[in-house]
C-alpha positions as CSV (number, residue, x, y, z in Angstrom):
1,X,-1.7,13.1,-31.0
2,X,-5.5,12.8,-30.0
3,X,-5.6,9.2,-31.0
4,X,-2.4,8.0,-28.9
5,X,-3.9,10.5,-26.8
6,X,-7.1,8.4,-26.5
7,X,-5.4,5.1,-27.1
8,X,-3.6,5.5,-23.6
9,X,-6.7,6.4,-21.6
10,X,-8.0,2.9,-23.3
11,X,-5.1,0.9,-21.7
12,X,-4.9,2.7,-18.7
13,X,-9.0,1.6,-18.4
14,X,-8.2,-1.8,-19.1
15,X,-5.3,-1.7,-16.8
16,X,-7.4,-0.5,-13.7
17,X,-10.2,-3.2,-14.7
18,X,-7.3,-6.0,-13.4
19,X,-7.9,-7.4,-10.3
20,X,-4.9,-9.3,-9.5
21,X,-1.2,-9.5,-10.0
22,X,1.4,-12.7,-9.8
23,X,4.7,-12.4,-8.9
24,X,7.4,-15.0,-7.7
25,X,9.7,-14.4,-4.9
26,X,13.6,-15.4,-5.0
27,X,12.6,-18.9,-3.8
28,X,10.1,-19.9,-6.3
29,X,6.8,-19.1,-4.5
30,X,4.1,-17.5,-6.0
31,X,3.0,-13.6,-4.1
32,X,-0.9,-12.7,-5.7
33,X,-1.7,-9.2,-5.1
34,X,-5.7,-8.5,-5.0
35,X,-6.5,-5.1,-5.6
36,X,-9.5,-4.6,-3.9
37,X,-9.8,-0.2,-4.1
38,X,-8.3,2.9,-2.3
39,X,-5.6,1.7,0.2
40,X,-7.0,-2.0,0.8
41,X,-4.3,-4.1,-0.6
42,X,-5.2,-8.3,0.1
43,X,-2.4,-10.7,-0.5
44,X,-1.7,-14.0,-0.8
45,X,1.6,-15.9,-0.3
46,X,2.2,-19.7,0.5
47,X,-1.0,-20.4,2.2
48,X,-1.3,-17.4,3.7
49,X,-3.3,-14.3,3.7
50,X,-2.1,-11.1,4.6
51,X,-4.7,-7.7,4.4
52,X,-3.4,-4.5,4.8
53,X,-6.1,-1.7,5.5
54,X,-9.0,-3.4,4.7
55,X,-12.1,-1.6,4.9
56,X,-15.6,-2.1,4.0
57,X,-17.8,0.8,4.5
58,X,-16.0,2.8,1.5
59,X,-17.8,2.8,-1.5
60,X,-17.2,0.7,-3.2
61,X,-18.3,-1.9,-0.3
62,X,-16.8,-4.4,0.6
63,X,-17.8,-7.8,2.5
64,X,-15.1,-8.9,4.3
65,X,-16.7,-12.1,5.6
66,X,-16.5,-13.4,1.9
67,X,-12.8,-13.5,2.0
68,X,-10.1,-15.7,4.0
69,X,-9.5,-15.2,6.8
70,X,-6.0,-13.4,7.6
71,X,-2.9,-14.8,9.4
72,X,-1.4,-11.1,9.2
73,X,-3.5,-7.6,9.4
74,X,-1.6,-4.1,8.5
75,X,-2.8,-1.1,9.6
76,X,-1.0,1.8,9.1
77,X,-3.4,4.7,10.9
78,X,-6.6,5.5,12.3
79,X,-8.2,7.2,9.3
80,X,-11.7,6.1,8.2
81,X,-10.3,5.3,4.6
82,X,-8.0,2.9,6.2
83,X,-8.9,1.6,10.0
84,X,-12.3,0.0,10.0
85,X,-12.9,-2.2,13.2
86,X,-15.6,-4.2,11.7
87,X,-13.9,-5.5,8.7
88,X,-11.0,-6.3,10.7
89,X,-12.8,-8.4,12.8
90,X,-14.7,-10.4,10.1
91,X,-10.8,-11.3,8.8
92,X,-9.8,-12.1,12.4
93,X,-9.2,-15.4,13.5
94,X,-8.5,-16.7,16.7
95,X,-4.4,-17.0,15.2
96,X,-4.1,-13.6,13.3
97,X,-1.6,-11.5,13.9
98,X,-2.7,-7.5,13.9
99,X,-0.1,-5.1,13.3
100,X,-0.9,-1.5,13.6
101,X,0.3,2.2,14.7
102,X,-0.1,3.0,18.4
103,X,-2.9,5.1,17.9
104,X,-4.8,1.8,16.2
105,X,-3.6,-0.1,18.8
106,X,-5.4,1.8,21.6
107,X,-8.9,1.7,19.2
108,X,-8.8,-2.1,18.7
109,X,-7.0,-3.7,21.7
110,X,-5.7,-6.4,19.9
111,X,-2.3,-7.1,18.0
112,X,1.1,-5.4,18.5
113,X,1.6,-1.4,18.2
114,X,5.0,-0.9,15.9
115,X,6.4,2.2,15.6
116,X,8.6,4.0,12.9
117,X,11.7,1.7,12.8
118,X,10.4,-1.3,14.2
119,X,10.1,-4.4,13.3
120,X,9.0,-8.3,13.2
121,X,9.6,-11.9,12.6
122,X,6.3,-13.5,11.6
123,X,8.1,-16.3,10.4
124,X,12.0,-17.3,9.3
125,X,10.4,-15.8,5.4
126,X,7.9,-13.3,6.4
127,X,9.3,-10.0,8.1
128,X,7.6,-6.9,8.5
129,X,9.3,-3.6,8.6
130,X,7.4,-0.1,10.1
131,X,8.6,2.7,8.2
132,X,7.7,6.5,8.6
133,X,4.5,8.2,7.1
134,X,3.6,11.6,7.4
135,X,2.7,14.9,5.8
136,X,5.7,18.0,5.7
137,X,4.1,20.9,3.9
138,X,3.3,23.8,5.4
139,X,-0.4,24.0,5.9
140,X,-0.4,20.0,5.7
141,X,1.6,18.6,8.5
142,X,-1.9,18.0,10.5
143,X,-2.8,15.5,8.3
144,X,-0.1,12.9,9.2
145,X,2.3,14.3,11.8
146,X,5.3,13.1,11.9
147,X,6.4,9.9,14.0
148,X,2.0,8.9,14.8
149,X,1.8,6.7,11.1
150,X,3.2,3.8,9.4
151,X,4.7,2.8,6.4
152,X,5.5,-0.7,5.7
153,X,8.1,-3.2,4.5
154,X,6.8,-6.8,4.1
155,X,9.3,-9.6,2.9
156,X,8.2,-12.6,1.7
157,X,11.0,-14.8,1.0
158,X,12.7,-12.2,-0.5
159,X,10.4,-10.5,-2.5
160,X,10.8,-6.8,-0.7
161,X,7.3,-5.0,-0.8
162,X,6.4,-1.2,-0.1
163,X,3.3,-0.1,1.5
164,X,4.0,3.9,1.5
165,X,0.5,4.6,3.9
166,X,-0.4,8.3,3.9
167,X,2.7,10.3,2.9
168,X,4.8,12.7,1.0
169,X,8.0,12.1,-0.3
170,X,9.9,12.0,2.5
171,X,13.5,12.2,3.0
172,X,13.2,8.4,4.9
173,X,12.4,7.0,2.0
174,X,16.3,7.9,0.7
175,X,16.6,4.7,3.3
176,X,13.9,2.4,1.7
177,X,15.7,0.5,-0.9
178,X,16.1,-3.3,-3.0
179,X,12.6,-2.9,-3.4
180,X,10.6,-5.2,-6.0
181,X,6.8,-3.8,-5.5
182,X,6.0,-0.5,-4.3
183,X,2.4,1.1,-3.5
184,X,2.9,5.0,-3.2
185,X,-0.6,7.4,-3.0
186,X,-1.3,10.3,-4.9
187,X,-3.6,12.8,-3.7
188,X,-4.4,15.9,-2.5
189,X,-3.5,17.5,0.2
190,X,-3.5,14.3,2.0
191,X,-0.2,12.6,0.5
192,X,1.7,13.1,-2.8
193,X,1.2,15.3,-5.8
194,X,2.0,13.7,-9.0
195,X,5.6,15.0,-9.1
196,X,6.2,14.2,-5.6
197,X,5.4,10.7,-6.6
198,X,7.4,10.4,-9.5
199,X,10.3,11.7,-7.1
200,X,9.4,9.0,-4.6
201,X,9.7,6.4,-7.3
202,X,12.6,7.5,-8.6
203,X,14.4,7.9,-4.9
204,X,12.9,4.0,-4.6
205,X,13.3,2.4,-8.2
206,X,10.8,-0.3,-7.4
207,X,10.8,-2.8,-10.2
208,X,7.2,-2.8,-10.3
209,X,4.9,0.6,-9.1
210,X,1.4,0.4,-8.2
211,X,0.0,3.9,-7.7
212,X,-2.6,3.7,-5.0
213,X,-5.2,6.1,-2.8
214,X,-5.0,8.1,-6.3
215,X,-9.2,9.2,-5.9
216,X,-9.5,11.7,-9.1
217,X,-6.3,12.2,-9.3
218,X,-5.5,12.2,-13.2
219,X,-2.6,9.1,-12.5
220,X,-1.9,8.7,-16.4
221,X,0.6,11.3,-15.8
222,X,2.6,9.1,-13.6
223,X,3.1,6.5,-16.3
224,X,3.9,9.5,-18.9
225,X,6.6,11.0,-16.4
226,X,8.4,7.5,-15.7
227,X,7.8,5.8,-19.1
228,X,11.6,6.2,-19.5
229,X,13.4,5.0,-16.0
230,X,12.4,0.8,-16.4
231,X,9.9,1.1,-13.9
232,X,7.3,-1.4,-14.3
233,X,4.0,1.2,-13.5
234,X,0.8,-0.4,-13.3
235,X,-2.5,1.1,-12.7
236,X,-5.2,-0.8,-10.5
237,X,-8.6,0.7,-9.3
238,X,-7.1,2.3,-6.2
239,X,-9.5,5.5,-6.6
């Protein structure tokens, strides 16, 4: 039992160590997730470069100027851990398109404010869908209020991907469904407990799950409590 024991915390290392994952959308076109750390998520698709949360300042740092620049920046709320005006404007072009919450909106002056439920056309195979974020447990709710944060749905031809934001496990996400790639958080008392996540990914069967925003979190449990439901878990260095 100690060696499996150990044996797992050896994989789930070597997992985290990954940097990137491939994917293919319906139409044949190859999606590569970066995993840069926490809830900074880079990807790439057709040509394109879309960043959501990027921020530097968080250790570990990160130098934004080294990467492309972005034809599409997500924000999904003002936190430190997530809005950070100086590495958004070292992705910015003079063509980007900046999506945010309202509150980001008002901080940056640039891009389009979406709210819970709406959503955009980028392109005739890139849509983007706001979806609620927030915090409901007593003692909690200050956190993320309810209706101020996003959640997001990004299609790329097809391929139907999940960025939870700062949240519990809603009852909106009953609504979020045919999803292939999901990014939930798990960490306390700012999102999900471990359960509440394993909950979430049930309510959501992603094929694949990518904890995320996890900190100390011990997230080994989450691949222990869904080994058995054909989710495809992966762990990334999202600390």
């Amino acid at each position: 039992m100690i060696i499996a024991g150990l044996a797992a915390l050896l994989s789930l290392g070597l997992q985290a160590a990954q940097k990137e994952d491939t994917f293919e959308t319906p139409g044949g076109k190859k999606v590569v997730i970066h995993h840069i750390k926490h809830a900074s998520v880079y990807i790439e698709y057709d040509g394109k470069h879309i960043y959501i949360d990027p921020v530097g300042d968080l250790d570990p740092k990160t130098d934004f100027s080294l990467y492309p620049k972005a034809n599409i920046l997500m924000v999904t709320h003002e936190h430190f851990d997530h809005y950070d005006d100086l590495a958004l404007n070292k992705l910015a072009g003079m063509r980007t398109a900046v999506y945010a919450n309202r509150t980001v909106r008002g901080k940056y002056t640039r891009g389009i404010a979406m709210a819970n439920g709406d959503s955009i056309v980028f392109s005739q195979d890139i849509k983007i869908w706001a979806v609620p974020a927030y915090n409901f447990t007593k003692g909690r709710e200050q956190h993320h209020p309810k209706g101020r944060d996003n959640g997001y749905i990004l299609s790329l031809d097809g391929l139907r991907i999940y960025i939870a934001g700062d949240t519990e496990d809603i009852p909106e996400m009953d609504d979020v469904k045919d999803i292939d790639i999901a990014f939930l958080p798990c960490n306390q008392p700012y999102t999900m407990t471990i359960d509440q996540l394993v909950s979430a990914a049930k309510r959501i069967n992603p094929k694949v799950l990518f904890p995320y925003h996890y900190g100390s979190t011990g997230i080994l449990q989450v691949v222990l409590k869904l080994r058995d439901t054909g989710i495809d878990v992966r762990i990334r260095d999202y600390k």
